[in-house]
C-alpha positions in Angstrom: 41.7 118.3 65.6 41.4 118.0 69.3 42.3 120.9 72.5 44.4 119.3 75.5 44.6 121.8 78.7 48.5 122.0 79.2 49.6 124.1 82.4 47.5 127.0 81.8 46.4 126.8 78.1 44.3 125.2 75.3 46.5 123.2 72.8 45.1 122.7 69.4 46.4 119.3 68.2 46.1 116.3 65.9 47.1 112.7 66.3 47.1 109.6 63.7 49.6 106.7 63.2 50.5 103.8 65.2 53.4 103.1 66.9 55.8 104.9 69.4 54.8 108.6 70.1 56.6 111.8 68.0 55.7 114.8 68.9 56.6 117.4 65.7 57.2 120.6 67.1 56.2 123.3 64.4 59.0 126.3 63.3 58.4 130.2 63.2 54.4 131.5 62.9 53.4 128.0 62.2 50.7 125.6 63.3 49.8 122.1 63.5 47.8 121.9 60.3 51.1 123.5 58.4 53.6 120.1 58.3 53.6 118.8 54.6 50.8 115.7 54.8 52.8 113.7 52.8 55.5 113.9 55.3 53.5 112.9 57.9 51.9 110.6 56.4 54.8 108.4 55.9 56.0 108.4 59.5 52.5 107.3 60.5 53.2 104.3 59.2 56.6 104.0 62.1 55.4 106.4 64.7 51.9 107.8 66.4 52.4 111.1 65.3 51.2 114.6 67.7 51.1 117.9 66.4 50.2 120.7 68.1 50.0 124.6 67.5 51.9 126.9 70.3 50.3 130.0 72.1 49.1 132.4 69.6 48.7 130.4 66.8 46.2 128.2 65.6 43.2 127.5 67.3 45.3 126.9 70.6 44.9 130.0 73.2 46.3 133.4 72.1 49.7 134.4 73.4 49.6 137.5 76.0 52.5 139.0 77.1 56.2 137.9 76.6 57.3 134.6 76.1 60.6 132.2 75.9 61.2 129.2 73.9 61.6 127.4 77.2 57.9 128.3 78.0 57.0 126.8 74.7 59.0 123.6 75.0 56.9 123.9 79.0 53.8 123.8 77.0 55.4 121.0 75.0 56.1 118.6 78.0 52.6 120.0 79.3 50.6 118.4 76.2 52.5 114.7 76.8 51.8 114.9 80.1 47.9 115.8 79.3 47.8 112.6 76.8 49.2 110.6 79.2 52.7 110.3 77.2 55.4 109.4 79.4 57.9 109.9 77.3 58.5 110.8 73.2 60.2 110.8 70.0 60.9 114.7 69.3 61.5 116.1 65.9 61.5 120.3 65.8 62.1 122.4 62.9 63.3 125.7 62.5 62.6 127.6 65.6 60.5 124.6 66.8 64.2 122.8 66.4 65.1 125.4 69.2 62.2 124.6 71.2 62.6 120.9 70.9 66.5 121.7 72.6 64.9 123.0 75.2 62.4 120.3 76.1 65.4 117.8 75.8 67.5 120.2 78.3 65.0 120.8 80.9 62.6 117.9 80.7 65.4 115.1 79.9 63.0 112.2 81.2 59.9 113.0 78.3 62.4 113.0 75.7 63.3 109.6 73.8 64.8 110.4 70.4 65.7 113.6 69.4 65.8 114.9 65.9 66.9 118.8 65.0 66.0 119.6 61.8 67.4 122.8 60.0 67.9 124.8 63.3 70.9 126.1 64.9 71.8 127.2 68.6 71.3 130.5 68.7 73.6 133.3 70.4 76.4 134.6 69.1 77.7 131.1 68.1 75.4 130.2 65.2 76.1 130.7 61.4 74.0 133.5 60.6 71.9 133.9 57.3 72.9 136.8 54.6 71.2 140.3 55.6 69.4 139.9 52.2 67.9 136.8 53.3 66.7 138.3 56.2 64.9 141.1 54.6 62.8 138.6 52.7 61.4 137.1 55.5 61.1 141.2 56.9 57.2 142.7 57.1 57.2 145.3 54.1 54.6 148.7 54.6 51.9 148.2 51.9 52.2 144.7 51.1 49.5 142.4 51.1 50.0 139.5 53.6 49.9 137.3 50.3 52.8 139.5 48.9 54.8 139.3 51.9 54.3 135.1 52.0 55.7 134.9 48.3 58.4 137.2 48.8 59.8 135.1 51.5 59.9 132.3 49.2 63.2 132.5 47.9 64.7 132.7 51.9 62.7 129.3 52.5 63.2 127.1 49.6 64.9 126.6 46.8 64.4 128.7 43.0 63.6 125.2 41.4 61.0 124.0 44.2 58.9 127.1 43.9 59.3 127.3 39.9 58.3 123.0 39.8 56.1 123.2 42.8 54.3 126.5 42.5 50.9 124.9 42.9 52.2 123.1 46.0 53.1 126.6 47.3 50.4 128.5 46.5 48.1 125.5 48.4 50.3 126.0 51.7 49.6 129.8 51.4 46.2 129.5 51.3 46.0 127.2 53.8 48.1 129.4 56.2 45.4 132.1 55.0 42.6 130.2 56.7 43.8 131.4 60.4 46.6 133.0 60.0 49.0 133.5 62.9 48.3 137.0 64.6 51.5 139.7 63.7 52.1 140.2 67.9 52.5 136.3 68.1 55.4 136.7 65.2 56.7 139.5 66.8 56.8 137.4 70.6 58.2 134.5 69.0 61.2 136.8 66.4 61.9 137.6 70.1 61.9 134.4 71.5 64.0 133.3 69.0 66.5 136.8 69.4 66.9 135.6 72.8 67.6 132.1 72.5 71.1 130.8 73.0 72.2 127.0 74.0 75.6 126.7 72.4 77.2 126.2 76.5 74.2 123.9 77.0 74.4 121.3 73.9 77.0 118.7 75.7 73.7 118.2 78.5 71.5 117.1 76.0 71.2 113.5 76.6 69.0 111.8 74.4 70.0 110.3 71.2 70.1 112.7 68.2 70.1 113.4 64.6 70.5 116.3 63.1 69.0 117.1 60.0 69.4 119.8 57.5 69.1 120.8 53.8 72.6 121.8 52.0 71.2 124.5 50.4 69.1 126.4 53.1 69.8 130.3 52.9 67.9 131.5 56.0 69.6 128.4 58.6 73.0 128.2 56.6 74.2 124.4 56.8 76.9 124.8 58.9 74.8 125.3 62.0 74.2 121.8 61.3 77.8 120.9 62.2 77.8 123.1 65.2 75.0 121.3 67.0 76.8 117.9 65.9 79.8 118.6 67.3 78.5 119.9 70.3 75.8 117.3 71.2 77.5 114.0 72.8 77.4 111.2 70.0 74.9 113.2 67.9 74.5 111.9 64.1 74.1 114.2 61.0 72.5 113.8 57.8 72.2 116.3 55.3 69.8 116.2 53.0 71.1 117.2 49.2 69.2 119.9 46.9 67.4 120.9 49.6 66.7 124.5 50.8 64.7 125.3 54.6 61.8 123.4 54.0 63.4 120.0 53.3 60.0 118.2 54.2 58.7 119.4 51.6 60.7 119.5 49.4 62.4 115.7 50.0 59.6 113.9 51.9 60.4 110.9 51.2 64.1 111.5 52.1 63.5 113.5 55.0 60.6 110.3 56.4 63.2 107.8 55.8 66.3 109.4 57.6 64.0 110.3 60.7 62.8 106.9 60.7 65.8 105.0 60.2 67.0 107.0 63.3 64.3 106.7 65.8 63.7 103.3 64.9 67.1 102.0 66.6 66.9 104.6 69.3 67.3 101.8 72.6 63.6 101.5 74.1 65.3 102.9 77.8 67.1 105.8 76.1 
């Protein structure tokens, strides 16, 4: 783990691999120790992976005051620019999908390949998820914050994951345990995310993307998926079968390989 000074603010983040740069922009409440290692590990072996933990979570500096996803893709193009990255590969997920839209809308020139995984575009446009689903991921009064992390489980992933892969859950639990994200940072960013609308803004997007989703995610229904494809110039889509909202983890080596094959012929001046 290593702090970068980006703008105004201390970024927690990690770097390992060799190759072109990827920065992986983390989803709702999570941090840059929370991407499935076995994920990463395989595009190491393709790309010179950076992670990083936004305001408010992680060891990065706490968020004060309101903030927008644009700000957070800001802070974004504020850590390449610390590193001395010119220019990336960007992969988001979830809400850091949202952010990584941004980045590629307002600072075009640091972005080389995009990749939106199981994200949508916000606004009035996007497919949203049940009500039901919703109130799983929804603080309930006098539950434990353990209690509240299992409960969401079934908006997240899918029944046979968590009943195959229950040890690998409980692990990412208690790692999240270890410093876990603050509840006014979750609140800042569920508004953030409230706010966020690109649907008019998708056709400007000009680097070369995939979008990537699970067929069976509940919380960013799969036809958000289609939306962004259609509305992004040339974009590709691959969906990834069986899976639920954590398709990294639950397809690793799936998810690795359709990234990869992706970036991989993304033209070196895109």
């Amino acid at each position: 783990m290593s702090m970068a000074r980006a703008g105004e603010f201390n970024v927690e983040h990690y770097v390992g691999g060799k190759g072109p740069p990827l920065l992986m922009i983390s989803g709702f409440t999570a941090q840059a120790s929370g991407w499935n290692e076995p994920f990463v590990r395989l595009l190491q072996s393709h790309f010179q992976t950076i992670r990083f933990s936004h305001r408010g979570t992680g060891t990065s500096d706490r968020l004060t005051g309101e903030v927008t996803l644009r700000d957070l893709a800001d802070d974004a193009a504020g850590l390449l620019i610390a590193l001395g990255i010119n220019k990336a590969h960007v992969m988001g997920v979830s809400m850091g999908g949202m952010i990584a839209q941004e980045l590629a809308l307002n600072h075009p020139q640091r972005v080389q390949g995009l990749v939106l995984g199981c994200t949508n575009c916000g606004g009035e446009r996007r497919v949203a998820a049940a009500p039901e689903m919703v109130d799983l991921l929804t603080p309930q009064p006098g539950l434990s914050r353990e209690e509240q992390v299992r409960r969401s489980w079934p908006a997240v992933t899918t029944p046979e994951f968590i009943e195959s892969q229950r040890d690998v859950m409980e692990e990412r639990l208690r790692a999240s345990l270890i410093n876990p994200t603050p509840i006014e940072t979750s609140m800042r960013q569920m508004a953030a995310v409230q706010a966020f609308d690109s649907f008019d803004r998708l056709p400007q997007i000009e680097a070369p993307t995939l979008v990537l989703h699970g067929d069976r995610d509940v919380i960013v229904p799969v036809a958000n998926a289609q939306i962004l494809k259609d509305r992004i110039r040339g974009a590709d889509l691959r969906i990834v079968p069986g899976a639920g909202h954590l398709f990294t983890w639950e397809f690793p080596e799936e998810s690795a390989t359709a990234v990869v094959e992706f970036l991989t012929k993304v033209p070196v001046s895109a």
